[in-house]
ROPA-568735 format. One line per field, with one value per residue (C-alpha): residue number from 1; residue in three letters; chain; x, y, z. Coordinates in Angstrom, 2 decimals. Example, Ala and Ser with C-alpha at 12.3 -4.5 7.8 and 13.67 -1.06 7.14 Angstrom:
% ROPA-568735
seq 1  2
type ALA  SER
mol A  A
c1 12.30  13.67
c2 -4.50  -1.06
c3 7.80  7.14
This chain:
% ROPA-568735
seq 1  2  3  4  5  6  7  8  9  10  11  12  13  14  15  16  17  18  19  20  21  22  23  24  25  26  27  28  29  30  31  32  33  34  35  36  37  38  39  40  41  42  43  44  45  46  47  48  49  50  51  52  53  54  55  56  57  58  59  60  61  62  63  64  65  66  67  68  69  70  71  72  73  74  75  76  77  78  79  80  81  82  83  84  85  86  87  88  89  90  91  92  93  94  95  96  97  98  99  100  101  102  103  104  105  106  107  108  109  110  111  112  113  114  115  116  117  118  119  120  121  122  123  124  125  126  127  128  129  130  131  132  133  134  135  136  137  138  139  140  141  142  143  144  145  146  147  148  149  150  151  152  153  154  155  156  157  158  159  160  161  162  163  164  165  166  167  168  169  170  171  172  173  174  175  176  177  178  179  180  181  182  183  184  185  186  187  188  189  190  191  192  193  194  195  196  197  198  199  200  201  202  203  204  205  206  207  208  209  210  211  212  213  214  215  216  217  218  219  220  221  222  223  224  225  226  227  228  229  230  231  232  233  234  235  236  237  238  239  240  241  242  243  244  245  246  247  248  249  250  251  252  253  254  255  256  257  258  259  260  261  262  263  264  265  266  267  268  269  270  271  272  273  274  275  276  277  278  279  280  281  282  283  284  285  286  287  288  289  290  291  292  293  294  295  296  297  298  299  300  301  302  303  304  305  306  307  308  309  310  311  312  313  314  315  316  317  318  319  320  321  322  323  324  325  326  327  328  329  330  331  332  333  334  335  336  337  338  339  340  341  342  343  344  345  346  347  348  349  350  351  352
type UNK  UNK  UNK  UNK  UNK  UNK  UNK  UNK  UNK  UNK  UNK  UNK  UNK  UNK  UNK  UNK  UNK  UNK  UNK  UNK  UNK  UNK  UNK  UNK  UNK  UNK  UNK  UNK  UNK  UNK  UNK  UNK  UNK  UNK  UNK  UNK  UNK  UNK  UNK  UNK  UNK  UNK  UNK  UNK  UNK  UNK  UNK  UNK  UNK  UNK  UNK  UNK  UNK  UNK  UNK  UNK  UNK  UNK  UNK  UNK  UNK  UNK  UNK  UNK  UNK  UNK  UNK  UNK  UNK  UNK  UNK  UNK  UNK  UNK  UNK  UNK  UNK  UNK  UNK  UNK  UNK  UNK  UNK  UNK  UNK  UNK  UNK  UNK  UNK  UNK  UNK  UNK  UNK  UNK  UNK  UNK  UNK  UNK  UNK  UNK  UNK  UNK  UNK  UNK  UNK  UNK  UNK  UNK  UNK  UNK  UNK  UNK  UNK  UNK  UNK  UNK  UNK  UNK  UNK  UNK  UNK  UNK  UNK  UNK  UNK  UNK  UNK  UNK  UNK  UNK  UNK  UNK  UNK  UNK  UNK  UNK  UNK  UNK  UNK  UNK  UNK  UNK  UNK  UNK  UNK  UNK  UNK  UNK  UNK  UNK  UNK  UNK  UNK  UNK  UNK  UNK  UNK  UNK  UNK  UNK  UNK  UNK  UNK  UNK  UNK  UNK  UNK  UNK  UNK  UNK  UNK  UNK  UNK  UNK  UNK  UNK  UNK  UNK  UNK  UNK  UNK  UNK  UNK  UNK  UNK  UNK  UNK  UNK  UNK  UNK  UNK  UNK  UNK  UNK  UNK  UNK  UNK  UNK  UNK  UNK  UNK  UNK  UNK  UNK  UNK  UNK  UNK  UNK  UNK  UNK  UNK  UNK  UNK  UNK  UNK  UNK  UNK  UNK  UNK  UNK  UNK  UNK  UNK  UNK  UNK  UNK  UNK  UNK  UNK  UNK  UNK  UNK  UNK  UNK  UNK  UNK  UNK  UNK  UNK  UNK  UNK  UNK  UNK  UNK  UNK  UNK  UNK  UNK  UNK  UNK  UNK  UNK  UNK  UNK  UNK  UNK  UNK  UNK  UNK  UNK  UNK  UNK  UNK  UNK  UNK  UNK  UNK  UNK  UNK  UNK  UNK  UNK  UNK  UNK  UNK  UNK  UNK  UNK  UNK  UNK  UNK  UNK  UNK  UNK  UNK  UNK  UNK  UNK  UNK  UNK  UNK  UNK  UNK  UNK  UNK  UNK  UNK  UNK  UNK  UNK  UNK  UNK  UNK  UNK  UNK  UNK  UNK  UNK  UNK  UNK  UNK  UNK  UNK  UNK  UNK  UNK  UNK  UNK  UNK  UNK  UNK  UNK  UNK  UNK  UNK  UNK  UNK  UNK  UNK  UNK  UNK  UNK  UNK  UNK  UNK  UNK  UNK  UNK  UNK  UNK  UNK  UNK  UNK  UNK  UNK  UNK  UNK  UNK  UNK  UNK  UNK  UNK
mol A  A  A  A  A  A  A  A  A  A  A  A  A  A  A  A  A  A  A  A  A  A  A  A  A  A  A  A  A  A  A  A  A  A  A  A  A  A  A  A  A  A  A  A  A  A  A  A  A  A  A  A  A  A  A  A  A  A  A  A  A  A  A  A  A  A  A  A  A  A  A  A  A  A  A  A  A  A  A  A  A  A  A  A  A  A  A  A  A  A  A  A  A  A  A  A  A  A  A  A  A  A  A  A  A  A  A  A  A  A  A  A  A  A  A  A  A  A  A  A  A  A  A  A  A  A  A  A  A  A  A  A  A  A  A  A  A  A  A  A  A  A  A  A  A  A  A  A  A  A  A  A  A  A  A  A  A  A  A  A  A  A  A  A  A  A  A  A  A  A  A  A  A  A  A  A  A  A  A  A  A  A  A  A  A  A  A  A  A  A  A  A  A  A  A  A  A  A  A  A  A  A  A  A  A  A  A  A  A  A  A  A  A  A  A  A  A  A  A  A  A  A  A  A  A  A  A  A  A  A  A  A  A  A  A  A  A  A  A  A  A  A  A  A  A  A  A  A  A  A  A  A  A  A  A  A  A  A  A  A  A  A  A  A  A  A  A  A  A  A  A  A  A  A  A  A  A  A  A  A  A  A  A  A  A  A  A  A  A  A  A  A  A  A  A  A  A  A  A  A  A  A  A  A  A  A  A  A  A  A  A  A  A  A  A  A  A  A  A  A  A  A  A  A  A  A  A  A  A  A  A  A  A  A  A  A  A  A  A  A  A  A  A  A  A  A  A  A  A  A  A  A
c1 50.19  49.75  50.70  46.77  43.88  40.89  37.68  34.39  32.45  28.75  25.51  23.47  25.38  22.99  24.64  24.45  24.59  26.80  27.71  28.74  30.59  32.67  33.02  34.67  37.27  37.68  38.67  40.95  43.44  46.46  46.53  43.34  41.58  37.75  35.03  31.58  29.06  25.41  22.65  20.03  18.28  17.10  15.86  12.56  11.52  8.18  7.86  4.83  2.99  4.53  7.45  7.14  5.36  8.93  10.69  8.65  9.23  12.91  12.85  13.80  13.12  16.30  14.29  17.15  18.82  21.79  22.89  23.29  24.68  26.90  27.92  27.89  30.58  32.69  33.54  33.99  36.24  37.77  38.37  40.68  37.66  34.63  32.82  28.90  27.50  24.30  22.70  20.32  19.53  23.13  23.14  24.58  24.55  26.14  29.07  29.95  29.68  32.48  35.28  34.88  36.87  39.70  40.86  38.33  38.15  34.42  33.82  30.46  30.16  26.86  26.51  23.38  22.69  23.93  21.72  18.70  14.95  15.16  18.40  19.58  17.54  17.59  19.59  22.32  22.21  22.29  25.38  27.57  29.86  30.41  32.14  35.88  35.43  32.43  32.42  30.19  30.02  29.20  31.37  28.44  27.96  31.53  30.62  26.68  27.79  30.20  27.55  25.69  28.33  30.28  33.83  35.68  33.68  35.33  34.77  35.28  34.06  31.82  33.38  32.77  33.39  35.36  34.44  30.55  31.00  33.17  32.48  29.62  29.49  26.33  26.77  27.03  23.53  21.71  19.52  18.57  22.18  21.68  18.26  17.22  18.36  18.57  18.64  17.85  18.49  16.86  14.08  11.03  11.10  8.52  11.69  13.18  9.97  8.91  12.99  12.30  8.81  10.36  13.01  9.81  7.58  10.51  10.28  13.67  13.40  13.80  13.76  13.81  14.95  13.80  10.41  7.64  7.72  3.88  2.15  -0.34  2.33  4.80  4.71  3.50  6.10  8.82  9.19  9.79  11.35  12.38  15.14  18.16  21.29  24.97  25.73  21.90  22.64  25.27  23.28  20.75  22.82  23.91  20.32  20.51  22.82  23.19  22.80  20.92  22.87  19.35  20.64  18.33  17.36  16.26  19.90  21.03  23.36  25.85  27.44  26.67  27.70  26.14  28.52  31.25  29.50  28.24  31.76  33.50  31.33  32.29  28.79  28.38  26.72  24.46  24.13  23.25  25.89  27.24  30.89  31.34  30.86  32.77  35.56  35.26  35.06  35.35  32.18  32.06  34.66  34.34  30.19  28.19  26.01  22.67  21.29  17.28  14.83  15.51  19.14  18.69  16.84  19.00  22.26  20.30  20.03  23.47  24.90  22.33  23.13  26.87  28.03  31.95  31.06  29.16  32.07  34.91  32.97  32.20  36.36  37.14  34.73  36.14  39.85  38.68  37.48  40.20  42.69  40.76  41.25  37.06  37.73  35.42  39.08  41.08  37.92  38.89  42.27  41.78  39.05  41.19  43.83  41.35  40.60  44.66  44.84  42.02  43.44  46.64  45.13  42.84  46.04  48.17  45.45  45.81  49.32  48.31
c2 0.33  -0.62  -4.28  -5.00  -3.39  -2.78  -3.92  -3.55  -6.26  -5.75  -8.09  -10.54  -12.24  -14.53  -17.80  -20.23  -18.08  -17.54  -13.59  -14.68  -17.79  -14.83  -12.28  -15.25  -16.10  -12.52  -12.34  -14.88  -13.48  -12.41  -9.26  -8.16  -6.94  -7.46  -5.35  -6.75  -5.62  -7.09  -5.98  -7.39  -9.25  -12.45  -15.64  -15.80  -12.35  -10.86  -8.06  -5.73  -5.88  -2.05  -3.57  -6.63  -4.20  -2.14  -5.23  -6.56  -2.68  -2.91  -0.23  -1.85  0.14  0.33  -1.53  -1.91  1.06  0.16  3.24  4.49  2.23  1.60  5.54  5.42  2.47  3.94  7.16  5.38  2.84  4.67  1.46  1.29  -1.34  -1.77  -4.69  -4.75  -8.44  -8.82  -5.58  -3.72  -0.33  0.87  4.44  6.69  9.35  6.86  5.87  9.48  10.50  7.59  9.60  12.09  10.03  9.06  6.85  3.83  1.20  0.26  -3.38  -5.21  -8.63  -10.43  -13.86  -14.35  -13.06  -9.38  -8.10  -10.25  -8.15  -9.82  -8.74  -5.67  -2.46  0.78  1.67  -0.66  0.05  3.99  2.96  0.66  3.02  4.19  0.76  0.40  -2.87  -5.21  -9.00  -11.23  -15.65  -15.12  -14.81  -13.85  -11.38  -9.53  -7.81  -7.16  -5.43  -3.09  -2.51  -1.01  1.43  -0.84  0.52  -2.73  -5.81  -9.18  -12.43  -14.80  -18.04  -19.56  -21.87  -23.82  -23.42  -26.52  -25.97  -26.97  -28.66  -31.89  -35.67  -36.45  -40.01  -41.66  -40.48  -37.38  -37.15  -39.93  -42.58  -40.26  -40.91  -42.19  -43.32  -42.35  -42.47  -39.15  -36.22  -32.69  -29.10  -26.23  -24.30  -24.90  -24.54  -26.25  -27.97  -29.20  -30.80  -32.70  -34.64  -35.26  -36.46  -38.91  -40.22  -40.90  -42.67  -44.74  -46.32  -44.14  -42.28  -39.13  -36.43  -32.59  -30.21  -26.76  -24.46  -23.49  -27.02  -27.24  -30.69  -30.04  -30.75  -32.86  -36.76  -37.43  -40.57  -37.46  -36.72  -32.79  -31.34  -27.64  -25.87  -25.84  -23.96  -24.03  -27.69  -28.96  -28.22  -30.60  -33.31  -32.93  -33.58  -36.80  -38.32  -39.49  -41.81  -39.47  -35.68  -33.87  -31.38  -28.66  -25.34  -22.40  -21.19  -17.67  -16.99  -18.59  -21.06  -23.17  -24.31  -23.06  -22.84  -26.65  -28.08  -27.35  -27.65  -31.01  -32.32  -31.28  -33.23  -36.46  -36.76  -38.40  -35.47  -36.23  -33.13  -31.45  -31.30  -28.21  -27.13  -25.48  -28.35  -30.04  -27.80  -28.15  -31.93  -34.83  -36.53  -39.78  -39.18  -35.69  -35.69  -37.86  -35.20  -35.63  -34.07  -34.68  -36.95  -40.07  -39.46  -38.48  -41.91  -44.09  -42.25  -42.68  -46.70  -47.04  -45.51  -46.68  -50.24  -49.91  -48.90  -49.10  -46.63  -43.93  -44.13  -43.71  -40.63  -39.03  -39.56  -38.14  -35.19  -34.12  -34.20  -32.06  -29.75  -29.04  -29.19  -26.74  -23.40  -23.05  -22.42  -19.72  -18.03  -18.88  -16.80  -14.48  -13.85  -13.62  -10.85  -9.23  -9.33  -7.00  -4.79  -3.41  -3.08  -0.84  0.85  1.40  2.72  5.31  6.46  7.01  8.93  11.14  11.57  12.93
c3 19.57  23.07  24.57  24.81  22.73  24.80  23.13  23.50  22.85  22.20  22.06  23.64  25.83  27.65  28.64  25.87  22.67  20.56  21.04  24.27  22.57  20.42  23.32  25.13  22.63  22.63  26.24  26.08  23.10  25.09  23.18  24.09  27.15  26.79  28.01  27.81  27.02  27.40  25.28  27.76  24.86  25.74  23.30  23.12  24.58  24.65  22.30  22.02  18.70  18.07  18.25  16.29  13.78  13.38  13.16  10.02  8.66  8.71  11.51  14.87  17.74  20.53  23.08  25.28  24.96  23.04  21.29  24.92  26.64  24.36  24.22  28.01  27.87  25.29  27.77  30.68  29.19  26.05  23.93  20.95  19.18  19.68  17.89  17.90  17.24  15.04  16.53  13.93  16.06  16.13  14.49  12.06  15.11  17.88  15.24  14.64  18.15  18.85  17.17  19.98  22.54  20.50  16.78  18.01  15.33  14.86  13.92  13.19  13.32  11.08  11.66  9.26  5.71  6.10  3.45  4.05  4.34  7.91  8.68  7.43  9.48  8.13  10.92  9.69  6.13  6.78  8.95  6.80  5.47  8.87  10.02  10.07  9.70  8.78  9.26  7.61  7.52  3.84  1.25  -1.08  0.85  0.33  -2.92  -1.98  0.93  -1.05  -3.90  -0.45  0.40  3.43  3.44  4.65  4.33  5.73  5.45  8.32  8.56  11.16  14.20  17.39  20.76  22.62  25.86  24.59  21.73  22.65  22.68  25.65  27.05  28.16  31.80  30.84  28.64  30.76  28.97  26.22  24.81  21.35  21.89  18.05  14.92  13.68  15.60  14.44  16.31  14.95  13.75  11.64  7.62  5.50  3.44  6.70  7.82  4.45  4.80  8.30  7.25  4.61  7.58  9.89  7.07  6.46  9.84  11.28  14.61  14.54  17.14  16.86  19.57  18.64  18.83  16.44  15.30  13.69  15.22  11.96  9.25  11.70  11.06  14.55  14.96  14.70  19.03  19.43  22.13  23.47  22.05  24.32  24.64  25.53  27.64  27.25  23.42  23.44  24.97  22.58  19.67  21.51  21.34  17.70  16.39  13.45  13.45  10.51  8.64  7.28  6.06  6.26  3.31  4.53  5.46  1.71  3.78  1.87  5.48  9.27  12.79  13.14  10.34  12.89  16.28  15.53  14.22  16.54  19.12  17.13  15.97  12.68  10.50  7.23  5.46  2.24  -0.15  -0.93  -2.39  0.93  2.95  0.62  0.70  4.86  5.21  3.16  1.51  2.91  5.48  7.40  6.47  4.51  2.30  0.58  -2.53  -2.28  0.00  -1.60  -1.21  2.52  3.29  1.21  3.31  6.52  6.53  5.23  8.26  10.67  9.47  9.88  13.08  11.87  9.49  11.72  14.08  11.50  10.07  13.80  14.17  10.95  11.44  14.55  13.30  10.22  12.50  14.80  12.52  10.49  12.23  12.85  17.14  18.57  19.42  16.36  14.68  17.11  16.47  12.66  13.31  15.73  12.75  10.80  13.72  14.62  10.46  10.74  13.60  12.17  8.97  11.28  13.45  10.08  8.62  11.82  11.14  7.27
């Protein structure tokens, strides 16, 4: 095994998301020299109807070229890993063709519902018993993904990066800073929208950062702004005194990225209760979770009319959190645990 494995790290690594978050943390594991590589995607990029058409069908066209570029990369670099993140147009062909240049561990990395009809291609399922090793946020998704034919499926659980997700103060997110009660970041569901509703007809201010936000079914005392992204997604967490905790239901989410991300900015987080944000954080400590609407609003004015509390929950949050193992590069360095397994199982195979 050599001092460093070379990896290749694949996805769409515009500044801000959270590929580039995990290709990061990648880079800076001692034992591992990281080769980027960007997919060119972009949020929020144009896509013909053709295209959009595929997409709905389950059978994503490789609009920027992956599959080659990623072949391209592998013989110019000859990696001992490479680890694709979230792409659904790698294929059966490319994976096969990797063997060519040597024992290359191939590792996929899903951070949504792995097996959800807006997830899973058919150029992913076709490929899943082609991965060395597959990782996935969701533990349900462990046994699904076998029943499917995946040969190594892993769970890993979701983290934070704290270089952008740290404690601002008002200089640093300007008068904005706290200027609401509740603060949400995210996208529209119709669930979402009827608790946010119920926190605006109840006289709280709420604002939402995030796009496709309907003005027609929106309380219009809720103030909407633009999604934003690494740094300017920080500061908009820091505009409410408390930050809403919505899981998505499309991705069957008992706990996400934002659990962590907003803890470990010391942000005091109201949530819905689950077991595995239980198991995370502490219920009236770590998080403060809600079960239904009337819950939510009843939670809300409790912490908005007790500053002592807010603060002892945004303290005990953050500790939870880094204390907790959920780091963008601690995730790294368990995943990178998985890879040299599978590498060492591939190279003794050789030797059979």
């Amino acid at each position: 095994m050599p001092t460093k494995i070379k990896v290749i790290y694949q996805g769409a690594l515009w500044k801000g998301s959270t590929a580039a978050m995990r290709a990061e943390a990648f880079g800076a594991l001692p034992a591992v020299q990281c080769v980027p590589l960007d997919t060119g995607a972009v949020i929020g990029g144009k896509a013909s109807i053709y295209n959009r058409v595929m997409w709905k069908l389950g059978r994503p066209n490789d609009t920027y070229k992956e599959n080659e570029a990623l072949m391209a990369t592998v013989e110019r670099e000859r990696p001992d890993a490479i680890l694709v993140d979230s792409s659904r147009v790698i294929t059966v062909a490319t994976l096969r063709a990797m063997r060519n240049f040597g024992p290359i561990v191939r590792a996929y990395y899903s951070p949504d519902d792995s097996i959800g009809r807006h997830f899973l291609s058919a150029q992913l399922e076709a490929s899943l018993p082609l991965w060395d090793v597959f990782f996935t946020n969701k533990q349900v998704n462990v046994p699904e993904l076998k029943a499917l034919g995946a040969a190594n499926p892993v769970h890993v659980g979701k983290g934070c990066d704290p270089a952008i997700h740290r404690p601002l103060v008002q200089s640093e997110v300007g008068t904005e800073y706290d200027s609401c009660d509740l603060v949400f970041v995210g996208s529209f569901e119709a669930e979402r929208c009827r608790s946010i509703n119920r926190l605006a007809g109840a006289g709280m201010r709420v604002v939402v950062w995030g796009d496709n936000w309907p003005s027609r079914v929106l309380d219009p005392r809720v103030t909407v702004r633009p999604a934003q992204y690494g740094t300017d997604y920080g500061k908009a967490l820091h505009t409410g005194k408390i930050a809403l905790g919505f899981l998505r239901k499309l991705n069957r989410d008992t706990i996400t990225s934002r659990s962590w991300e907003t803890t470990a900015m010391g942000r005091p987080l109201l949530a819905e209760k689950t077991d595995d944000h239980d198991t995370a954080f502490i219920d009236g400590e770590g998080y403060v979770g809600f079960t239904d609407d009337d819950d939510l609003v009843a939670k809300a004015r409790t912490l908005l009319g007790n500053d002592e509390l807010r603060l002892r929950l945004a303290e005990k949050g953050r500790e939870r959190c880094l204390s907790s193992g959920a780091s963008t590069v601690q995730r790294a360095m368990e995943m990178l645990g998985h890879i040299q397994a599978a590498r060492e199982r591939i190279l003794g195979q050789l030797v059979e």
